[in-house]
C-alpha positions in Angstrom: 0.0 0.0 0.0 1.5 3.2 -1.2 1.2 6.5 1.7 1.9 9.7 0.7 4.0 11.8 3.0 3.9 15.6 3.1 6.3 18.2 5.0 5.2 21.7 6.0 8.1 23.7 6.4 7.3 27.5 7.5 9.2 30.2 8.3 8.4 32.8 11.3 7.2 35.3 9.4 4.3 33.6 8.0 2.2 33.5 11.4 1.7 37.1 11.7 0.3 37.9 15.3 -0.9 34.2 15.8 -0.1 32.9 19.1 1.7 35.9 20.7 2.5 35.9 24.3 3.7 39.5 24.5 2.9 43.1 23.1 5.0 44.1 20.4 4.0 47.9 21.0 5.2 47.3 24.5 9.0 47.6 22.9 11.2 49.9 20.0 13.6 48.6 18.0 17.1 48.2 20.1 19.4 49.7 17.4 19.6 53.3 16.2 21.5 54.7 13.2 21.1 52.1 10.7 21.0 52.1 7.2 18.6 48.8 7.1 17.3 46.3 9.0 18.9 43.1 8.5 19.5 40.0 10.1 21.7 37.0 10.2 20.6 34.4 12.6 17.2 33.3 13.7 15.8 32.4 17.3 16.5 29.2 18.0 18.6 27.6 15.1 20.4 24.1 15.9 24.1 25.3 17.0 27.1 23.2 18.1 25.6 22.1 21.9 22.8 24.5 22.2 19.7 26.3 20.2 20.2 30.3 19.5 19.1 32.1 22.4 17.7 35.6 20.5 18.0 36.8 16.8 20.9 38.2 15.5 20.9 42.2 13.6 23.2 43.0 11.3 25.3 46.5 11.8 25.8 47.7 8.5 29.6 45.7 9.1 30.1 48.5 11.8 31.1 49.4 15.4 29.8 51.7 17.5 25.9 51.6 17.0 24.0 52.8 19.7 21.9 50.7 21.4 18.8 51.5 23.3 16.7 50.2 26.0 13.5 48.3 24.2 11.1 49.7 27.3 11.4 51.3 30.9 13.3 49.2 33.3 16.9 49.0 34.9 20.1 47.5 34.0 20.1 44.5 36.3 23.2 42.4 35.0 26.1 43.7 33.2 28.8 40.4 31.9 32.1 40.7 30.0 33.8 37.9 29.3 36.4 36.6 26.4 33.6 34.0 25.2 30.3 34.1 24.6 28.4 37.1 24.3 31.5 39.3 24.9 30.2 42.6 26.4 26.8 42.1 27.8 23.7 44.2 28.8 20.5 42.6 30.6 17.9 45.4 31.2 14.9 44.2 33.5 11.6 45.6 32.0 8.7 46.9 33.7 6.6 44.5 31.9 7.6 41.6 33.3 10.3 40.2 30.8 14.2 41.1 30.5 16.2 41.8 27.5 19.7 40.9 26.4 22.1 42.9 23.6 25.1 40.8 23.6 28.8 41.4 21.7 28.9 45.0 22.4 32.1 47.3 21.6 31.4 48.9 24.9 28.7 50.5 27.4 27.3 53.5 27.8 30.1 56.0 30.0 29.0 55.6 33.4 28.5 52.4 33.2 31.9 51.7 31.2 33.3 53.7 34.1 32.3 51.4 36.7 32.9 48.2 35.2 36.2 49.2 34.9 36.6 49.9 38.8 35.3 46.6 39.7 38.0 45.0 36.9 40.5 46.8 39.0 39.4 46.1 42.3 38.7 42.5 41.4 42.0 41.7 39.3 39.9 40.5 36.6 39.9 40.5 33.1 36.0 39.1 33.0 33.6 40.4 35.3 29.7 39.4 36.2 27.4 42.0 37.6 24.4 42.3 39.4 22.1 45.8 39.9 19.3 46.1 41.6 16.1 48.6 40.6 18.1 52.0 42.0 21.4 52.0 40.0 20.8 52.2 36.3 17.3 53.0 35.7 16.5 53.6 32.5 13.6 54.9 30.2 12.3 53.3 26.4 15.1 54.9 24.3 17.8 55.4 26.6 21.0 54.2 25.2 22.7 51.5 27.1 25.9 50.8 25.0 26.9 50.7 21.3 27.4 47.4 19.4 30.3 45.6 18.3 32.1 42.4 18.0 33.0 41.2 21.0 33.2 37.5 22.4 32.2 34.7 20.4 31.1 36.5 17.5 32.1 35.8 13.7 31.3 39.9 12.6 30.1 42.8 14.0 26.5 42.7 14.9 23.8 42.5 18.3 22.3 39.4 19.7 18.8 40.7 20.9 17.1 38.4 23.3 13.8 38.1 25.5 13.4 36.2 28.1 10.2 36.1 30.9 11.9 38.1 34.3 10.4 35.2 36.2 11.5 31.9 34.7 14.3 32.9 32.5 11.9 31.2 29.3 13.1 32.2 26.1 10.4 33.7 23.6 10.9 33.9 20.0 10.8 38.0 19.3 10.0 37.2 15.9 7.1 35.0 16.6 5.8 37.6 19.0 5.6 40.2 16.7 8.8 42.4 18.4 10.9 41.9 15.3 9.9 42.0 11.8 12.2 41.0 9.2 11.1 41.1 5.4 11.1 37.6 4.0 9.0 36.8 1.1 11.4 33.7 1.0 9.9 30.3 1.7 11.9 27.7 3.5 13.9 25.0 1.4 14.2 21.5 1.4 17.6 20.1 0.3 17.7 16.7 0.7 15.2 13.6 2.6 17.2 10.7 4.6 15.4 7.5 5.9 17.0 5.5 8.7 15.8 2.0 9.7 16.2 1.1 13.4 15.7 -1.6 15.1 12.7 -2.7 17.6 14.5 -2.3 20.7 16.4 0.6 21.1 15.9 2.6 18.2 19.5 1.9 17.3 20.3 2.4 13.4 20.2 -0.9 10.9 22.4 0.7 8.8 25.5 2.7 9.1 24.4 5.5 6.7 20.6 7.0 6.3 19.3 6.5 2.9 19.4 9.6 0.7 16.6 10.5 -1.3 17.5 13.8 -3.8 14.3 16.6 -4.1 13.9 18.9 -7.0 12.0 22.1 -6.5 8.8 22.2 -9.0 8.1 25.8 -7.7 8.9 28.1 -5.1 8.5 26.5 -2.0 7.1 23.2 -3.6 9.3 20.0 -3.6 9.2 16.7 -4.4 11.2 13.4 -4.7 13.5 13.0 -8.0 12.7 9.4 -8.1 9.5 8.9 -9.7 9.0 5.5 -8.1 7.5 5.0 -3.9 10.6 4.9 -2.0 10.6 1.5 0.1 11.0 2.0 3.8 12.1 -0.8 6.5 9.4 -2.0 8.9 10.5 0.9 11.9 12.1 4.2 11.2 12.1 7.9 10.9 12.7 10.3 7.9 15.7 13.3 8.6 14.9 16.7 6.4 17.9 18.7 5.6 16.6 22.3 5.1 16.9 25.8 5.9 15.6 29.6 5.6 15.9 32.9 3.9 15.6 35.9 4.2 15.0 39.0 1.7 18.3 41.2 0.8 21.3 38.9 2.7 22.8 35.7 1.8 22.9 34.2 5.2 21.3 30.0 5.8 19.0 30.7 8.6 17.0 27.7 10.7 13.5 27.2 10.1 10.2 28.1 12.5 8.1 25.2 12.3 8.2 21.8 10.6 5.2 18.9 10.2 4.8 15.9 8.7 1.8 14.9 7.6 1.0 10.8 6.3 -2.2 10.6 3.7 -3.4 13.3 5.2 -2.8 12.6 9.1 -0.3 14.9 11.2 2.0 12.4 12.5 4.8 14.9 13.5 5.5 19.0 14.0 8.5 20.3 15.3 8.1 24.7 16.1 10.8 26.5 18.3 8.3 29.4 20.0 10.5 29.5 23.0 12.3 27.2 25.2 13.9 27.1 28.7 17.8 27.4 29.1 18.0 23.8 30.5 16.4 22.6 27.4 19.4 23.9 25.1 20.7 20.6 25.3 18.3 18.7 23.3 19.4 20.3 20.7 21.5 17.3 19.2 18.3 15.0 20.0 16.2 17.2 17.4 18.8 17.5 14.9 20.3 14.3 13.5 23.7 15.1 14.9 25.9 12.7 12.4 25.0 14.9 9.9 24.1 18.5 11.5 28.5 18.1 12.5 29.2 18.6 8.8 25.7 20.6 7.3 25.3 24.3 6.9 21.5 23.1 7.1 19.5 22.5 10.2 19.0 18.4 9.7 16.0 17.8 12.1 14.4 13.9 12.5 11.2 13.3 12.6 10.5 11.7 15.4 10.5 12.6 19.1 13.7 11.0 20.8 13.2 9.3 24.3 13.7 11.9 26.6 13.6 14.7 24.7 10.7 17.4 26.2 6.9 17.6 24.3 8.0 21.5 24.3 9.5 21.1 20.9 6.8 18.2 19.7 3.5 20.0 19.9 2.3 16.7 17.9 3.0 13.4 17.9 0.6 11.1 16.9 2.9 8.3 16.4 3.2 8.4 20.2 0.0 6.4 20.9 0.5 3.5 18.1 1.0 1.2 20.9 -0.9 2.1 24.1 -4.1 3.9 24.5 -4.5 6.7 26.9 -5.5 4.5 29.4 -2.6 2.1 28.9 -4.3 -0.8 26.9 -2.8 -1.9 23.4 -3.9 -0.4 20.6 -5.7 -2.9 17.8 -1.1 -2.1 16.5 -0.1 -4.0 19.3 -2.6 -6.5 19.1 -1.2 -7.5 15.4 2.4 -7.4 17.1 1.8 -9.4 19.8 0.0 -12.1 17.5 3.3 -12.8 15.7 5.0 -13.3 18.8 5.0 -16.5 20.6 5.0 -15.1 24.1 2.4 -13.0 23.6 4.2 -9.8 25.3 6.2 -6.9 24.5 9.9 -7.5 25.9 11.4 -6.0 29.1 14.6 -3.9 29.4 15.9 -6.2 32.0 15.5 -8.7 29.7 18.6 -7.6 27.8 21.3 -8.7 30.5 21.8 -12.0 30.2 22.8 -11.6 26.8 24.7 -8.3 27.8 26.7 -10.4 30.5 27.6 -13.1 27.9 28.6 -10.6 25.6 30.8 -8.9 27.6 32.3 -12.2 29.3 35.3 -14.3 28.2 32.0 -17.0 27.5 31.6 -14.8 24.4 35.5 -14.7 23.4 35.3 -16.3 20.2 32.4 -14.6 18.9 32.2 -11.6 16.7 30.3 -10.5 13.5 26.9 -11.8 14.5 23.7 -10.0 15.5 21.7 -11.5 18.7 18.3 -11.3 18.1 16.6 -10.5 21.1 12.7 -10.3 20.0 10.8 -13.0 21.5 10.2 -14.9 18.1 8.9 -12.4 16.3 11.3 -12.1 13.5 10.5 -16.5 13.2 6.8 -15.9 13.4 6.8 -13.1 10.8 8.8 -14.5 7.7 
């Protein structure tokens, strides 16, 4: 039976005011004397270890733009540091959120002033500071410090970022309506990979994903260049290597939102609206991280990894194939269990018997063979 598989990839821009948490009139834009407004990173992309924190505003390939504070509030936190975001601002808004303007040439005077006193004092090169409500207030407009290129930065620019005062939670400004960047670009696909696993542990078949070439039929419309249904193993997931653009640069940005849909069913849907700090990690369990190491694309699975948070999996229908909500087996598992003589799904534990032999000197002479650990089903199936 052939199914037809379809991918929505979308870009930021596309949802308008859909969704918003926050008030873009609440804020002004955080850079002043620009010739344009451009940009060259989105919220969220997959990075080595970590998802982008904020978006990132081109400069004009200049120093020395004046930043300003988005709304009324206070400097609560100023860092410098040799890594990371360099020279650092964190303003604390009155409306209940705090923003960050990272790799700065320098703050404003008085407060350049005093972080060099406490270098001094401190004997440090790097220095981490903490304000409360009465040192630096500030008003919408005020400048706070000029951008630049400082820390771990590949070209002059500002890392803007919003995060909720409360639980440090990360919103996307562009999905909130605070940024607007002109993109009449749709997202691309470049390339579909399939990888078989295995029943147990979702462990690879194969040491390579199966690669599947696209051609692009029309802007924003794709399809396979093999005219024939591609043939997938009996358990697996599908990787999409893809990206985003944006109008007047040349930058690869990461894409907003990404769903799979099977004959019409949404089995799958990836979006990055915001996340906590101590989800950065998963990261490398969205992407497939084989390939993301050598891809100037974002190369996302579609599936949901054990472990990995529902934050980034707003669906996932694929999740109740087995059990029901109310932990009976689904008519699936019936058909599973019917071509298996015990009659059960497998436990974990079950696996150390043949773990122990493997790793024993009972196992010495053994190698180039695959234990089958399945309760028959493989013998009952063929």
């Amino acid at each position: 039976m052939q199914r037809f598989l379809i991918l929505f990839l979308l870009t930021t821009a596309c949802l308008g005011a859909q969704g918003q948490q926050l008030d873009p009139n609440d804020y002004i834009y955080p850079l002043r004397e620009l010739k344009q407004r451009l940009y060259s990173a989105n919220f969220g992309e997959i990075r080595p270890g970590h998802f982008h924190a904020g978006v990132d505003i081109k400069t004009d390939a200049e120093e020395g733009k004046p930043v300003v504070a988005a709304a009324d509030g206070y400097v609560s936190r100023v860092v410098l540091q040799a890594g990371g975001y360099g020279r650092a601002v964190y303003l604390t808004l009155r409306n209940g959120t705090t923003v960050v303007y990272g790799h700065l040439r320098r703050f404003r005077d008085d407060i350049e002033r005093h972080v060099r006193r406490e270098r001094y004092e401190r004997r440090s090169n790097g220095v981490n500071l903490w304000f409360g409500p009465g040192t630096w207030p500030v008003k919408q407009g005020d400048v706070v410090a000029y951008s630049g290129d400082s820390g771990s930065s590949g070209g002059p620019h500002l890392h803007y970022e919003i995060r909720d005062t409360e639980t440090q939670r990360l919103y996307n400004p562009v999905r909130e309506g605070i940024i607007r960047p002109r993109d009449e670009y749709p997202p691309r696909i470049v390339r579909l990979h399939y990888v078989e696993v295995d029943s147990l542990g979702d462990v690879p078949v194969h040491s390579r994903p199966r690669t599947f070439d696209v051609v692009r039929r029309s802007e924003g419309d794709y399809a396979l260049r093999q005219t024939q249904p591609v043939a997938v193993g009996r358990r697996g997931y599908f990787i999409v290597e893809c990206s985003d653009r944006k109008d007047e640069v040349y930058n690869t940005f990461g894409i907003y939102r990404l769903t799979e849909e099977v004959d019409g069913e949404v089995r799958y849907e990836y979006r990055m609206d915001g996340f906590l700090f101590g989800d950065t990690r998963y990261c490398n369990a969205v992407s497939y991280y084989p390939m993301q190491l050598s891809s100037r694309n974002e190369v996302i699975r579609l599936t949901q990894p054990a472990g990995c948070p529902d934050r980034f999996f707003t669906t996932m229908k694929n999740r109740a194939l087995l059990t029901n909500p109310d932990g009976s087996l689904t008519p699936r598992s019936e058909a599973i269990l019917g071509h298996t003589p015990f009659r059960r799904f497998g436990e974990p534990e079950e696996l150390l018997g043949t773990l122990q032999w493997l790793a024993s000197d009972a196992s010495r002479f053994v190698s180039g063979t695959g234990t089958v650990i399945d309760g028959g089903f493989d013998a009952f199936s063929i």
